[in-house]
GUPA-91917 format. One record per residue (C-alpha): residue number from 0; residue in three letters; x, y, z. Coordinates in steps of 0.001 Angstrom, whole numbers, plus 500000, padded with zeros to 6 digits. Example, Ala and Ser with C-alpha at 12.3 -4.5 7.8 and 13.67 -1.06 7.14 Angstrom:
<nodes>
NODE,k,r,u,v,w
NODE,0,ALA,512300,495500,507800 $
NODE,1,SER,513670,498940,507140 $
</nodes>
This chain:
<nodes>
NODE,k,r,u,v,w
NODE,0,UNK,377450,939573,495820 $
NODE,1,UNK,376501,942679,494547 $
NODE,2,UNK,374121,944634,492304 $
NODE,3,UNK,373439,947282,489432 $
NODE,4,UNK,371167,950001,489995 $
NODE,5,UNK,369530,952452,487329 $
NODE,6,UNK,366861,954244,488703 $
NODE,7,UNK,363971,956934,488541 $
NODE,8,UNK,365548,959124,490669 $
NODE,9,UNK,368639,959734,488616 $
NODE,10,UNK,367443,959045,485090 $
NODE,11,UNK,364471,959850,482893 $
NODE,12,UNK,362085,956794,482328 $
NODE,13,UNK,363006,956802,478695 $
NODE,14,UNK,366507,955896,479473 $
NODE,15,UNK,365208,953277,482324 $
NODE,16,UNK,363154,951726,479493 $
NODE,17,UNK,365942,951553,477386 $
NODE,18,UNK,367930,949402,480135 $
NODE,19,UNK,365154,947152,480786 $
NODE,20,UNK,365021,946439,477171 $
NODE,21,UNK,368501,945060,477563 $
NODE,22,UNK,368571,943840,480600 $
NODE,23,UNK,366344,941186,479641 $
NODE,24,UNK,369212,938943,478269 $
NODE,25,UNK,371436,939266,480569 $
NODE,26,UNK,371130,936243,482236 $
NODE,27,UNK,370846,934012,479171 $
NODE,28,UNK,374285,936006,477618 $
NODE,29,UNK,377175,936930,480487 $
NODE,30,UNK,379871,934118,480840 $
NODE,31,UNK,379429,931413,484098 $
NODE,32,UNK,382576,932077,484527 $
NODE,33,UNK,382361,935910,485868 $
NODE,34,UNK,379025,935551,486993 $
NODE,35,UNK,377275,932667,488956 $
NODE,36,UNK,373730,933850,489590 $
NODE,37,UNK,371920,936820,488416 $
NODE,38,UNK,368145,937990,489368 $
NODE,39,UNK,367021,940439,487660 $
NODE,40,UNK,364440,943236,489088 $
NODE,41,UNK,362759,946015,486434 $
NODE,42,UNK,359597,947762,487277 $
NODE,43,UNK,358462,950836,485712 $
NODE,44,UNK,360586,953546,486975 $
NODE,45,UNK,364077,950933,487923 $
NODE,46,UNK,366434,948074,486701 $
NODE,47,UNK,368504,946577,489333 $
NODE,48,UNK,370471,943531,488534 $
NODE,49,UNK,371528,941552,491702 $
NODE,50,UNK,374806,938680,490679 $
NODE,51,UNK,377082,937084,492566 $
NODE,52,UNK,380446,936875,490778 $
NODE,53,UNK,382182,933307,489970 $
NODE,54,UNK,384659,934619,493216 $
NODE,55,UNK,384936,937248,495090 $
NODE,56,UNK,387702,938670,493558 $
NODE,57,UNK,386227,939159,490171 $
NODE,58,UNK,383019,941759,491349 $
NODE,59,UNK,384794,944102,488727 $
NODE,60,UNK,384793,942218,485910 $
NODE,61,UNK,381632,940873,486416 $
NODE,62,UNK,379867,944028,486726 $
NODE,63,UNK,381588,944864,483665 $
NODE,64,UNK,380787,942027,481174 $
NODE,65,UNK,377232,942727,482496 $
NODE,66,UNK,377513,946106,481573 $
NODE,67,UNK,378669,945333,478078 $
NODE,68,UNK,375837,943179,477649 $
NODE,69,UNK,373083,945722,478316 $
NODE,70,UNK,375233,948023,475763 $
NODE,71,UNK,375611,945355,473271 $
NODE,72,UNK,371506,944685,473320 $
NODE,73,UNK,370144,948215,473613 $
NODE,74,UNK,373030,949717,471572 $
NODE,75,UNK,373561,952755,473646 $
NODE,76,UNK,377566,953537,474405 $
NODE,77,UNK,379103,951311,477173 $
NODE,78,UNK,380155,954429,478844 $
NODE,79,UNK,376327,955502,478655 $
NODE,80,UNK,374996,952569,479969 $
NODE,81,UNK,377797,952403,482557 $
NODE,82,UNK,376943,956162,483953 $
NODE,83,UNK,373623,955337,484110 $
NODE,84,UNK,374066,952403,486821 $
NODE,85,UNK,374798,952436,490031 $
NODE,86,UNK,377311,949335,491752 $
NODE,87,UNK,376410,948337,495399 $
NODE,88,UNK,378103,945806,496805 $
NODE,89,UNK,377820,943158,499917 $
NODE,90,UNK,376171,944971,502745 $
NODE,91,UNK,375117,947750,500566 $
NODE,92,UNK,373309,945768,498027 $
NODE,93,UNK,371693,943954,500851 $
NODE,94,UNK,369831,946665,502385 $
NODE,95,UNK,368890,948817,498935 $
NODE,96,UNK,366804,945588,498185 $
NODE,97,UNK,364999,945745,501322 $
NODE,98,UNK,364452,949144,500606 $
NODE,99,UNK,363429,948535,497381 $
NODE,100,UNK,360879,945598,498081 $
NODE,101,UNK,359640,947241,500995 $
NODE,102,UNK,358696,950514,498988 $
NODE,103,UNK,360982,952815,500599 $
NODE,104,UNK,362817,953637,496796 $
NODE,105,UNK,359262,954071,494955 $
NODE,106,UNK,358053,957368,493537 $
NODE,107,UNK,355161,956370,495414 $
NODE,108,UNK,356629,955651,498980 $
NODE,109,UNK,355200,952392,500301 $
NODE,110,UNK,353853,951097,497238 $
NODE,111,UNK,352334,947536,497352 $
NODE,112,UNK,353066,946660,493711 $
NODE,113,UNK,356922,946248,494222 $
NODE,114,UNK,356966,943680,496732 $
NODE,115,UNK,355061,941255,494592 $
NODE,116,UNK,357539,942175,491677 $
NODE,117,UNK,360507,940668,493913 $
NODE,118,UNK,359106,937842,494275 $
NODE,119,UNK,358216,937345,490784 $
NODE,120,UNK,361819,938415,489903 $
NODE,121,UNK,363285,935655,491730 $
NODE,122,UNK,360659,933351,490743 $
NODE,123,UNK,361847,933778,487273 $
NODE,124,UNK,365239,933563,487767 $
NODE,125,UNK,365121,930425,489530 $
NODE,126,UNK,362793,928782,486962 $
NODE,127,UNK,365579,929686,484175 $
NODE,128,UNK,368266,928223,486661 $
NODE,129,UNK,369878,931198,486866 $
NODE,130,UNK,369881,932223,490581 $
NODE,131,UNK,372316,930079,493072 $
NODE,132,UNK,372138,930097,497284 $
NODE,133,UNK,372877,933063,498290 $
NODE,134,UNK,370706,935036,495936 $
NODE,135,UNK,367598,933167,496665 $
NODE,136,UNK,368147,933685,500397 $
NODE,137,UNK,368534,937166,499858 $
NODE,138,UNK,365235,937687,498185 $
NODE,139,UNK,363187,935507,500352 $
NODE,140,UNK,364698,937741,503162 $
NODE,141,UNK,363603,940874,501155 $
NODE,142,UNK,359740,939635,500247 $
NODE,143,UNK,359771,939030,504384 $
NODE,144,UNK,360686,942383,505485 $
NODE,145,UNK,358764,943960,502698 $
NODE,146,UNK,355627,942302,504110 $
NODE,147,UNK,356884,943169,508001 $
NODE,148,UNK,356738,947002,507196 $
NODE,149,UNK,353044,946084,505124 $
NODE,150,UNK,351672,944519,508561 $
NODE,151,UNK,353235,947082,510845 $
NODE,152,UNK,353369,950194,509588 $
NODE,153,UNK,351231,952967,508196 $
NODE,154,UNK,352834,952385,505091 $
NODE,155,UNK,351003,949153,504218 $
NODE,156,UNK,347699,950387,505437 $
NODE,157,UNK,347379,953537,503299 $
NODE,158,UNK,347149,951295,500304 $
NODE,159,UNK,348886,953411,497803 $
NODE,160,UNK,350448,952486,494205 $
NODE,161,UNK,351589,954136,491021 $
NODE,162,UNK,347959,952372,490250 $
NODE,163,UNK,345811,953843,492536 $
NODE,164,UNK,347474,957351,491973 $
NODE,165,UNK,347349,957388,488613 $
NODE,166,UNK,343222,956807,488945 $
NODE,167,UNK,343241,959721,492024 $
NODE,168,UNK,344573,962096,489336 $
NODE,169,UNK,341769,960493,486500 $
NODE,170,UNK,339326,961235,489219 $
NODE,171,UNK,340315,964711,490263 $
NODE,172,UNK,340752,965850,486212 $
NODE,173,UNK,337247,963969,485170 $
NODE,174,UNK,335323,964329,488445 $
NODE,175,UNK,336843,966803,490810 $
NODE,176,UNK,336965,965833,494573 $
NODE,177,UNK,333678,965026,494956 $
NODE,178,UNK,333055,961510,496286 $
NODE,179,UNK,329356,961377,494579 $
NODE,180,UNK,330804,962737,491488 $
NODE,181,UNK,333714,960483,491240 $
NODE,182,UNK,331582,957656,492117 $
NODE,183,UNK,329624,958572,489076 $
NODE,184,UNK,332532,958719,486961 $
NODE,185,UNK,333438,955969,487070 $
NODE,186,UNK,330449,954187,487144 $
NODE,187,UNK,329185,955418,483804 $
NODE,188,UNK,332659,955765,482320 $
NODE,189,UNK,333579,953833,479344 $
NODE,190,UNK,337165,952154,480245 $
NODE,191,UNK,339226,950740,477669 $
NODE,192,UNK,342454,948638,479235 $
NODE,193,UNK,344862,947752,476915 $
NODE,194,UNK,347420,944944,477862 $
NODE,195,UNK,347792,942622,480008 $
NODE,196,UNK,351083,943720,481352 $
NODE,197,UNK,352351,943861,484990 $
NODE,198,UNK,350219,946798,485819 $
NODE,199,UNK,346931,945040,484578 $
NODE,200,UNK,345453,943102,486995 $
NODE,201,UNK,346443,946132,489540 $
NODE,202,UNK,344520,948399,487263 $
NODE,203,UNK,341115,946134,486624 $
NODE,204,UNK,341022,945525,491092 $
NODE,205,UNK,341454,949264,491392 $
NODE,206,UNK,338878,949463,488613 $
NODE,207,UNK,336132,947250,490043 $
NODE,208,UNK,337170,948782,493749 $
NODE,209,UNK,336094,952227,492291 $
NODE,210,UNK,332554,950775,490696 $
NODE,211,UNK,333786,950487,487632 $
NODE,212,UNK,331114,948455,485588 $
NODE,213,UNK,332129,949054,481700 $
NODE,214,UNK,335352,948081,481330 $
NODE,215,UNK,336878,946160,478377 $
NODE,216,UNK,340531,944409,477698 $
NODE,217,UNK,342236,944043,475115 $
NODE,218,UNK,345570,942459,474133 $
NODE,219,UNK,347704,942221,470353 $
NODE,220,UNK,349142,938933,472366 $
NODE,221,UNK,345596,937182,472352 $
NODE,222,UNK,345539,937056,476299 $
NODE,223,UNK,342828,939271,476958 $
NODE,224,UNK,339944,936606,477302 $
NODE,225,UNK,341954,934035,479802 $
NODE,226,UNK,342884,937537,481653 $
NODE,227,UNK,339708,938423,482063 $
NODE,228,UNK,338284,934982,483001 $
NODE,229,UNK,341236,934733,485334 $
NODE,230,UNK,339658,938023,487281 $
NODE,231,UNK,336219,936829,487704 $
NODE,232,UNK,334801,937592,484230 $
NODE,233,UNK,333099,940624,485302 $
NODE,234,UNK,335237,942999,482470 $
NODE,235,UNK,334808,942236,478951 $
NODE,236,UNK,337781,940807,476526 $
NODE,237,UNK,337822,942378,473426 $
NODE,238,UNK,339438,940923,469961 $
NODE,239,UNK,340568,942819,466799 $
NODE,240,UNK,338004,943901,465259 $
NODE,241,UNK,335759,945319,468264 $
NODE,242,UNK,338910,946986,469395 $
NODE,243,UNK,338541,950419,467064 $
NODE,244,UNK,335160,951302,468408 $
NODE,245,UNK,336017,951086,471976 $
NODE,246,UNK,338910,953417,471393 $
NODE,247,UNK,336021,955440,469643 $
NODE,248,UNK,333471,955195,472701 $
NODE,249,UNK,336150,955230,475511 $
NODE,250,UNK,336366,958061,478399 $
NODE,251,UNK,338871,956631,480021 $
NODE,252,UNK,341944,954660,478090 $
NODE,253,UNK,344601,952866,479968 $
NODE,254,UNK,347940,951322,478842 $
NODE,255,UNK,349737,948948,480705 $
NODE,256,UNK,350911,946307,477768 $
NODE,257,UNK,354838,948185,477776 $
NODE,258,UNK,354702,946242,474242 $
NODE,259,UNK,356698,947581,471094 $
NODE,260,UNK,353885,948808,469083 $
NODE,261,UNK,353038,952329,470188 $
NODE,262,UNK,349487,954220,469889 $
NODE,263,UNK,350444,957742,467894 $
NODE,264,UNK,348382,961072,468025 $
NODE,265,UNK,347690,960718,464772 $
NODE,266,UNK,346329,956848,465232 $
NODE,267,UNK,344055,958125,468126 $
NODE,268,UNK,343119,961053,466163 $
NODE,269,UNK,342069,958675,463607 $
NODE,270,UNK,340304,956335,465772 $
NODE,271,UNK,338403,958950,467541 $
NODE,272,UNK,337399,960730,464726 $
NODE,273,UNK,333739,961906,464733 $
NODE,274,UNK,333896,961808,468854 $
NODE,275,UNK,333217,964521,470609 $
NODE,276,UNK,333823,963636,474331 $
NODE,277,UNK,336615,964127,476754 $
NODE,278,UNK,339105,961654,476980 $
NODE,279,UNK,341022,960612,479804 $
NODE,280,UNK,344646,958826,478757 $
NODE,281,UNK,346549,956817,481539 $
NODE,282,UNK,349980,955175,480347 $
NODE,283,UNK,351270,953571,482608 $
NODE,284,UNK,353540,951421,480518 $
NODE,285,UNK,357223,951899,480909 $
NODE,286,UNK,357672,952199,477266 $
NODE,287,UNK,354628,953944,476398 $
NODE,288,UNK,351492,952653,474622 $
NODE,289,UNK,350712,955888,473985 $
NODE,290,UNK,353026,959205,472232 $
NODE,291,UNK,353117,961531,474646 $
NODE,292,UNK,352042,963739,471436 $
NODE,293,UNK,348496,962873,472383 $
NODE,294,UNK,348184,965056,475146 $
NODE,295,UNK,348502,968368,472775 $
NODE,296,UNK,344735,966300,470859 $
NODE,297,UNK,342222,968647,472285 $
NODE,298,UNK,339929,967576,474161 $
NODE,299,UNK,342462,964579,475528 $
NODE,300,UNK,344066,964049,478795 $
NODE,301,UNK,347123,962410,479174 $
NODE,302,UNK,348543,960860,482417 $
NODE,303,UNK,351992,959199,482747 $
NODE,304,UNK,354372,957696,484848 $
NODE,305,UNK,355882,961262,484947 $
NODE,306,UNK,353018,962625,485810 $
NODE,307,UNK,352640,959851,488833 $
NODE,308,UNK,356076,960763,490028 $
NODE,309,UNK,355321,964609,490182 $
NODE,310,UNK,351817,963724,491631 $
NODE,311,UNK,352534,961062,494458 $
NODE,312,UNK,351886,961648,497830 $
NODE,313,UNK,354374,962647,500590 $
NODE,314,UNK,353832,959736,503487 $
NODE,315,UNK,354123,960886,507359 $
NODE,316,UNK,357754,960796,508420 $
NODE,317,UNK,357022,958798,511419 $
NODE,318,UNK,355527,955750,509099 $
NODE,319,UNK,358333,955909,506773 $
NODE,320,UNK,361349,956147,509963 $
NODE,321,UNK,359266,953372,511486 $
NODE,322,UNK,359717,951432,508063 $
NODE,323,UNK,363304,952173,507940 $
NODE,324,UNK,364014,950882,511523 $
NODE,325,UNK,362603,947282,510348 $
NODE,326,UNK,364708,947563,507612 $
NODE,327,UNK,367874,948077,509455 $
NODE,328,UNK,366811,945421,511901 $
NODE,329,UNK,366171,942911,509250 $
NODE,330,UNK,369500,943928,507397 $
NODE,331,UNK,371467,943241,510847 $
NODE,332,UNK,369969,940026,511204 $
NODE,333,UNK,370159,938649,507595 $
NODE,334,UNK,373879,940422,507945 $
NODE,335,UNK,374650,938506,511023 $
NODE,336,UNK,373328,935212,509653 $
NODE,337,UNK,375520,935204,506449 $
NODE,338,UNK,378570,935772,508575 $
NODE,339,UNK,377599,932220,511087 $
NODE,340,UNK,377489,930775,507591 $
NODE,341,UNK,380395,932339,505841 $
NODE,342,UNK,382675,931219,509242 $
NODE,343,UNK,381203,927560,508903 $
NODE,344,UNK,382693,927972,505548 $
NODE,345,UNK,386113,928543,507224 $
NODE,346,UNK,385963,926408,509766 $
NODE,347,UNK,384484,923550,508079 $
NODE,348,UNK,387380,923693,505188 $
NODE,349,UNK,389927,923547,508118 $
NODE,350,UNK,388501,921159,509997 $
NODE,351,UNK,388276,918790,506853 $
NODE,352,UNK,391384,919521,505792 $
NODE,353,UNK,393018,918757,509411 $
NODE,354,UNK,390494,915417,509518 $
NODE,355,UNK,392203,914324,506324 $
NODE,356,UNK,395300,914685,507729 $
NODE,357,UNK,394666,912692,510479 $
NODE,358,UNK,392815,910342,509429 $
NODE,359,UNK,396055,909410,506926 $
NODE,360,UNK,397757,909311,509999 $
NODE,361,UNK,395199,906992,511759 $
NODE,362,UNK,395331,904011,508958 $
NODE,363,UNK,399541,904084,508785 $
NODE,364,UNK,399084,903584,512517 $
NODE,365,UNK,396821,900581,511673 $
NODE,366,UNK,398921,899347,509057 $
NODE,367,UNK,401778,899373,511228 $
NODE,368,UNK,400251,897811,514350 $
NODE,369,UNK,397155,896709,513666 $
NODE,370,UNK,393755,897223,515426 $
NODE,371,UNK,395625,896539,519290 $
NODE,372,UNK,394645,898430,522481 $
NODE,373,UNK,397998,900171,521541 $
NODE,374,UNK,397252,901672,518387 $
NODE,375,UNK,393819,902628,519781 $
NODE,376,UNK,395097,904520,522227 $
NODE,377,UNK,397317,906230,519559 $
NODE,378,UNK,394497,907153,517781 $
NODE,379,UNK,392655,908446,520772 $
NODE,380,UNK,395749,910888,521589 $
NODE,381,UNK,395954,912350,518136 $
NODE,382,UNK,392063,913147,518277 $
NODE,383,UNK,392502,915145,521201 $
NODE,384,UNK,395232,916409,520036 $
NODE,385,UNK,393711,917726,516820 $
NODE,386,UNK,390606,918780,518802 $
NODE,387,UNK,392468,920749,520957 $
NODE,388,UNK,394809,922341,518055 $
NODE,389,UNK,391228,923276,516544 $
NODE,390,UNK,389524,924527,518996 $
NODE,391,UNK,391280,928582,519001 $
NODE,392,UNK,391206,928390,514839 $
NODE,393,UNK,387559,927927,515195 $
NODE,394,UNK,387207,930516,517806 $
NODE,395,UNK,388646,933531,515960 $
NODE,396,UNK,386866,932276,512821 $
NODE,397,UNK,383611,933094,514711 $
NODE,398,UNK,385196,936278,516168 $
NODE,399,UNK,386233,937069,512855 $
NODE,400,UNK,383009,937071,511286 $
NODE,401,UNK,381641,939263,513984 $
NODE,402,UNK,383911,941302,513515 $
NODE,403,UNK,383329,941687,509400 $
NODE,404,UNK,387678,940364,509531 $
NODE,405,UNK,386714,937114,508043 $
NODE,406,UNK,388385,937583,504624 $
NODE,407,UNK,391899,938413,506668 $
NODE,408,UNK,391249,934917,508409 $
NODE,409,UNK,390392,933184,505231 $
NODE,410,UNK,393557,934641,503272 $
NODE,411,UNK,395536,933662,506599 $
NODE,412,UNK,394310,929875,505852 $
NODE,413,UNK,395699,929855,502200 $
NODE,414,UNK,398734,931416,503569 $
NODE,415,UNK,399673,929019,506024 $
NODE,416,UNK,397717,925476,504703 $
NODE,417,UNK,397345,926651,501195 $
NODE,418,UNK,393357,926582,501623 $
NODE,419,UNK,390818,927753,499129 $
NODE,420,UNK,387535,928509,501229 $
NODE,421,UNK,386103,929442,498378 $
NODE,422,UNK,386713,926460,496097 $
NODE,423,UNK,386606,923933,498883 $
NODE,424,UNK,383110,925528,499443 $
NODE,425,UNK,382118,924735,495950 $
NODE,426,UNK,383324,921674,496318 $
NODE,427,UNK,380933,920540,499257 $
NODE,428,UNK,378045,922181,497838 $
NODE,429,UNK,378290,920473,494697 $
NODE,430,UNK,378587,917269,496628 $
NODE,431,UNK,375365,917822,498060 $
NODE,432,UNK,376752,918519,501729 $
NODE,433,UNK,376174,922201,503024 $
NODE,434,UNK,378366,923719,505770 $
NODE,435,UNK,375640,923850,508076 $
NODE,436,UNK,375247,919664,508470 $
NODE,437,UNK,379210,919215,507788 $
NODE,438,UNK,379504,921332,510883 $
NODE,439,UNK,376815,920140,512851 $
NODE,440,UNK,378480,917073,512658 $
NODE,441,UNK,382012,917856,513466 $
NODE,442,UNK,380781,919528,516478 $
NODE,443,UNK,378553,916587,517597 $
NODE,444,UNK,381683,914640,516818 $
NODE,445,UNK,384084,916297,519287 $
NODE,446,UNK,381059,916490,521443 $
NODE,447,UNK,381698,912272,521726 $
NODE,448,UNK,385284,912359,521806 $
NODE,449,UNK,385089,914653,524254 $
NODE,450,UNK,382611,912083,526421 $
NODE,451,UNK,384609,908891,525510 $
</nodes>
């Protein structure tokens, strides 16, 4: 397993846009063959693309034909794209996700908005089938931890989002720090929400928490009236042709539809004309609803995801070690976990191939002298045998997974019995038997030869 990072902190958020753009396809375009599960996570300021290559000998080229694909659909050079990500694999991957979905990576450290965009990311991917086992585990594990640090740490009670800080810095620009003044504000304020993207329904709670009581929505998709009616109906959906006199009346626009289609300073201009009142601009849309031309309008403020970045709060170090320390503990346990279930792997493939074995053994025996106390006892004597013979193999598979040796064991296995853990893994799963129950029940069985 392993994953493909481009993020704020080492790129511009034109460039992360870009990625996104392609990174939408990737799922639906890279061959089964080099990849067998891909979830893909892009908020505004990252793109992280968590697979899990057909083996795990083939990490390089399937980070590479995913690359290619992101070139291929944004056309930017592969060696641009591929400078832009960052490859984390196994144990790494693991714990940047928790640190991701906990709000640890944000530009806004401890933001709330990211958790709920893991779980949507793997929500999606499994409704496209395009997640398998391993990946689904490891974002359940993620959305867990990520709401661990929420209930027990400072981090979750300060409440803080590239939302809510976008609206501090409307608040200090508009109203200055005055509580009665910003209460005002935004009371009297004409708001004008555009979209109905992933930042919308963050936006329009945030709105109403502030007093907000003339707000309207609207949406080139159509899906501002069901998202309003969705919220409570307390906003007001707007359609085409009410849409140019809101812009008009607004103090306070907002854009959060990351569409194509692009508001220019000459547009605005256009639509404002005659106005005379201060605007306030937020665009919080990864690929702007607004040209960041607007902000040289007079008379216009502009506020942007850069402008988030640069303005977000620094937490207290003891919430955010606190937060780290339940990340490392739930990365050891999730950690330890795989490894019990990547030895099962191991030890159930050599345990099924020796029962095969034996049990070809058992019916010549039977042929040969039928079902007589003889033969019986036979058979008895070659189970213990073969339980026995077992027993060490499956010790040092366990030890081996403790240990993080486990691949050594497994390419000992296809040395010496010319076993594929891997494949004979697949194999099972497809069958509908996981390693868990096949093991339960080999151990129960030696449990009652043992007894007999």
């Amino acid at each position: 397993m392993f994953s493909l990072v481009a993020a704020h902190t080492w790129l511009d958020l034109e460039t992360v846009a870009q990625l996104a753009s392609g990174s939408a396809e990737v799922s639906e375009t890279v061959s089964t063959d080099a990849v067998a599960g891909v979830v893909t996570l892009s908020t505004c300021n990252r793109v992280e693309i968590y697979a899990e290559a057909g083996s795990p000998q083939n990490v390089e080229q399937a980070s590479k034909e995913i690359l290619r694909t992101i070139a291929k659909t944004t056309d930017m050079p592969y060696d641009d794209v591929a400078a832009a990500f960052k490859l984390y694999r196994n144990d790494a991957a693991v714990r940047h996700l928790f640190e991701v979905g906990s709000g640890l990576k944000s530009a806004v450290v401890g933001e709330r908005e990211i958790a709920g965009q893991v779980r949507r990311a793997l929500s999606e991917a499994r409704e496209a089938g395009h997640t398998t086992g391993t990946l689904t585990k490891l974002f359940e594990t993620a959305t867990r931890t990520a709401k661990d640090i929420g209930a027990q740490t400072a981090l979750g009670a300060t409440g803080r989002s590239i939302v809510s800080v976008a609206l501090d810095l409307a608040t200090e620009l508009r109203a200055g720090t005055s509580v009665v003044g910003a209460q005002r504000f935004w009371k009297d304020a004409n708001i004008l929400l555009v979209g109905t993207g992933a930042y919308a329904g963050t936006t329009l709670a945030q709105l109403e928490a502030r007093g907000a009581k003339n707000v309207a929505v609207h949406s080139s998709s159509g899906r501002a009236q069901q998202f309003v009616e969705d919220r409570g109906d307390w906003a007001m959906a707007l359609g085409g042709s009410d849409v140019e006199g809101a812009f008009a009346e607004a103090d306070v626009l907002i854009g959060v539809s990351g569409g194509e289609r692009t508001v220019s300073a000459t547009q605005l201009e256009k639509l404002r004309e005659g106005a005379t009142h201060r605007l306030t601009v937020l665009d919080l849309a990864l690929t702007h609803d607004f040209d960041p031309a607007i902000g040289d309008l007079p008379a216009v403020d502009l506020i942007t995801l850069e402008s988030v970045k640069m303005a977000a709060p620094t937490e207290q170090q003891a919430s955010i070690t606190q937060a780290h320390q339940l990340v490392d503990k739930a990365v050891d346990e999730y950690l330890t976990e795989k490894r019990e279930r990547t030895a099962a792997d191991a030890i159930v493939t050599l345990r099924g191939h020796t029962m095969a074995v034996l049990e070809e053994e058992m019916a010549r025996v039977q042929d040969r002298h039928g079902c007589t106390a003889a033969a019986e006892e036979v058979q008895l004597a070659m189970r213990r045998m073969v339980r026995q013979i077992l027993h060490e193999p499956t010790v040092r598979a366990r030890q081996a997974a403790a240990n993080g040796t486990l691949e050594e064991y497994e390419a000992a296995l296809e040395t010496v019995f010319g076993l594929d853990v891997a494949e004979a893994t697949k194999d099972r799963q497809h069958n509908g038997r996981t390693n868990t129950v096949a093991a339960a029940q080999l151990d129960t069985s030696e449990a009652q030869q043992r007894t007999a």
